[in-house]
Structures are given as C-alpha cells and as structure tokens.
VMD Tcl script that draws the C-alpha trace (Angstrom):
set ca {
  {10.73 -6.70 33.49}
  {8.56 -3.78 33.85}
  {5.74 -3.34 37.00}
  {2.32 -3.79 35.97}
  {-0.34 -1.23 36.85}
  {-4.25 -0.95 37.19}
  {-5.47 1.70 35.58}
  {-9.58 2.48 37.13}
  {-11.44 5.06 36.11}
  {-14.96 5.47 33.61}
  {-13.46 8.35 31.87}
  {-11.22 7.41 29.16}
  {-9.44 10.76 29.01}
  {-8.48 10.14 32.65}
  {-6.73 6.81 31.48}
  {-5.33 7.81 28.51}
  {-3.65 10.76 30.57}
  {-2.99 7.88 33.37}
  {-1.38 5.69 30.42}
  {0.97 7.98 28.83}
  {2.28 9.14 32.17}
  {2.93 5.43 33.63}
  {3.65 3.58 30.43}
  {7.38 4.36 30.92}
  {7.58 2.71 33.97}
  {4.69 0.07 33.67}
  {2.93 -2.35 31.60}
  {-0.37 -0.59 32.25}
  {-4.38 -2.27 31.95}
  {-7.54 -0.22 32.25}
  {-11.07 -1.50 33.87}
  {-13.71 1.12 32.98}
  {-15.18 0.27 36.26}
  {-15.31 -1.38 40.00}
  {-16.77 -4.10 38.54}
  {-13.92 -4.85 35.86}
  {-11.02 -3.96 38.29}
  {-11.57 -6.70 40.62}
  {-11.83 -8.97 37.97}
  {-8.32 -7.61 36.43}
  {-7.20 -7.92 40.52}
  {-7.98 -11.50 40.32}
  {-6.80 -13.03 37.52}
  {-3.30 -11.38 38.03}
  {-3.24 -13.05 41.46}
  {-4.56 -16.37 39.87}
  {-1.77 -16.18 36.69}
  {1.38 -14.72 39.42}
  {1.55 -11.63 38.04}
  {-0.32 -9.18 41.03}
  {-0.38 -5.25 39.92}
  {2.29 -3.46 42.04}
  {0.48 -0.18 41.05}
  {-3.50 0.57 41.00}
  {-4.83 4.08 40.67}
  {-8.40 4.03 41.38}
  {-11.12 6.48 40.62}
  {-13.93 6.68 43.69}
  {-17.06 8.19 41.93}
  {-17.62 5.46 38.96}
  {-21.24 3.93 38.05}
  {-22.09 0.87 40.01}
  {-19.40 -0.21 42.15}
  {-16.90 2.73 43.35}
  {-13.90 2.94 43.81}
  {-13.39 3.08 47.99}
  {-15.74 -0.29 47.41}
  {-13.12 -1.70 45.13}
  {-10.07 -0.74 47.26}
  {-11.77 -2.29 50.47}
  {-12.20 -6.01 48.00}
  {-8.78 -5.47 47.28}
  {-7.22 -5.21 50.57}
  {-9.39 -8.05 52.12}
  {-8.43 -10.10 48.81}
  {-4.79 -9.33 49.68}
  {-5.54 -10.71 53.79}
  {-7.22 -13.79 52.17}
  {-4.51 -14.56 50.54}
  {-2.25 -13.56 53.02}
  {-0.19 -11.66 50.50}
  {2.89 -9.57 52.53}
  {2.80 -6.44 53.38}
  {5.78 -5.30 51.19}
  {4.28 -7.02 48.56}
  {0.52 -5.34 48.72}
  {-0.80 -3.45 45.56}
  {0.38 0.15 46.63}
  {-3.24 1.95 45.38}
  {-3.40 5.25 44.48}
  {-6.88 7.01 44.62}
  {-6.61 9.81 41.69}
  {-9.90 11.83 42.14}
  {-12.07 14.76 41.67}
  {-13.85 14.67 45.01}
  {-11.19 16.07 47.72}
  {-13.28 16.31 50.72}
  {-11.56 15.78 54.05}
  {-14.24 12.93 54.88}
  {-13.71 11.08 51.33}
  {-9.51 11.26 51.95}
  {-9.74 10.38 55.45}
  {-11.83 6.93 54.72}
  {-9.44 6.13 52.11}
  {-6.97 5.75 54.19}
  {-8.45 4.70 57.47}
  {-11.03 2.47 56.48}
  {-9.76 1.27 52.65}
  {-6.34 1.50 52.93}
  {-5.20 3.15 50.18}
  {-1.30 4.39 49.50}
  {-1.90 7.66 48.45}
  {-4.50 10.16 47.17}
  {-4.47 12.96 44.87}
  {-7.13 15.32 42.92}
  {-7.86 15.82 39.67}
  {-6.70 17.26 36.98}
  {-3.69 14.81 37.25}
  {-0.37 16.40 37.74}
  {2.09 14.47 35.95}
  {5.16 15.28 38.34}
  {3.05 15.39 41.82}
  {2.28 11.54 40.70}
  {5.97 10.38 39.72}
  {7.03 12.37 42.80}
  {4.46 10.07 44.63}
  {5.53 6.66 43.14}
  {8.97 7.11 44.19}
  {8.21 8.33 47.57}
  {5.69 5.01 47.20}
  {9.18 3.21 46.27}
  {7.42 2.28 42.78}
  {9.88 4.12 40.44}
}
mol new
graphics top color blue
foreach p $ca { graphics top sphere $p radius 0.5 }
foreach p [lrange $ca 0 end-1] q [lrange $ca 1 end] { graphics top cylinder $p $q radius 0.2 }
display resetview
C-alpha cells in the first residue's frame, strides 16, 4: 500500500507540479491552505491513516505554513506519536532567506526545505535521503 502525502500550497500549479511528481510513490491530497491542512492532519490521525509525507508552502493567505508545521509537530507530542513515525514535512518555497530556513528547522521542525521552482530530482533525491522512497 502506497504512503500518503499532504500536498499545501494556494497555488494550484505548485500542486499539480507537486502531484505528478509524488503520485508514483504516494496517494497524494491537497489543502489550498493552513487552515485546510490541519484539518486533512487530523482526520488522518483520527481514521489511522497519518500522512508520512507533507510538503508545505510558508507564504499562504491566513494561516502560513511555519504556523501549520508548528500545529503539526505539537499535534504529533499530544499524541505522543514516535519519532520514526512523525510526518517527515517538507517546506517547498519561494522565500529562501537564511532567517525563514533557519526557523523551519529550529523552531518548526521541519525535515527538509527547498525553493521554488520545484526540481523534480533535488525532491526524489530528498525523499530517499528522508527514507520516504
């Protein structure tokens, strides 16, 4: 049975792009936004079916996306889901600045982070380093 994966981001093109690259190796939703996501996050803890894979856009309308990745990973403590078992989160975004990387991973958590435009072998190169594929 194939991974499932969280695809985040208000630009459909992005996910679309996102979709046709993962699709292979996922079953693959899309939230248009923060908001959407969590709810997505939620009802695949609540049905036993968590996302193994969640790229996440940061600049989205209303809630973004380092807000949705810090929900996520205190969801994941609440529930004291394992370690080996967390949502591995990918932040795929346009905004590269050394302060917007650093707090992903230091005070968010997320797996990994790349820029925009996607780069269909840097990301497959970064799920299996991620042990995902």
């Amino acid at each position: 049975m194939k991974k499932r994966c969280l695809i985040v981001d208000d630009e459909i093109t992005t996910c679309f792009i996102l979709k046709v690259i993962l699709e292979e190796h996922f079953v693959c939703d899309i939230a248009p936004n923060g908001e959407k996501a969590l709810c997505c996050f939620d009802k695949g803890h609540l049905e036993g079916s968590h996302y193994s894979l969640i790229c996440l856009d940061i600049n989205m309308p209303g809630m973004d996306g380092l807000m949705v990745l810090k929900h996520i990973r205190d969801a994941e403590a609440a529930l004291a889901v394992p370690p080996d078992l967390e949502s591995k989160v990918i932040i795929i975004s346009a905004d590269s600045t050394s302060t917007t990387v650093l707090n992903s991973f230091f005070d968010c958590g997320a797996s990994a982070y790349s820029t925009k435009p996607i780069d269909r072998e840097k990301l497959l190169n970064e799920l299996a380093i991620q042990g995902l594929i």
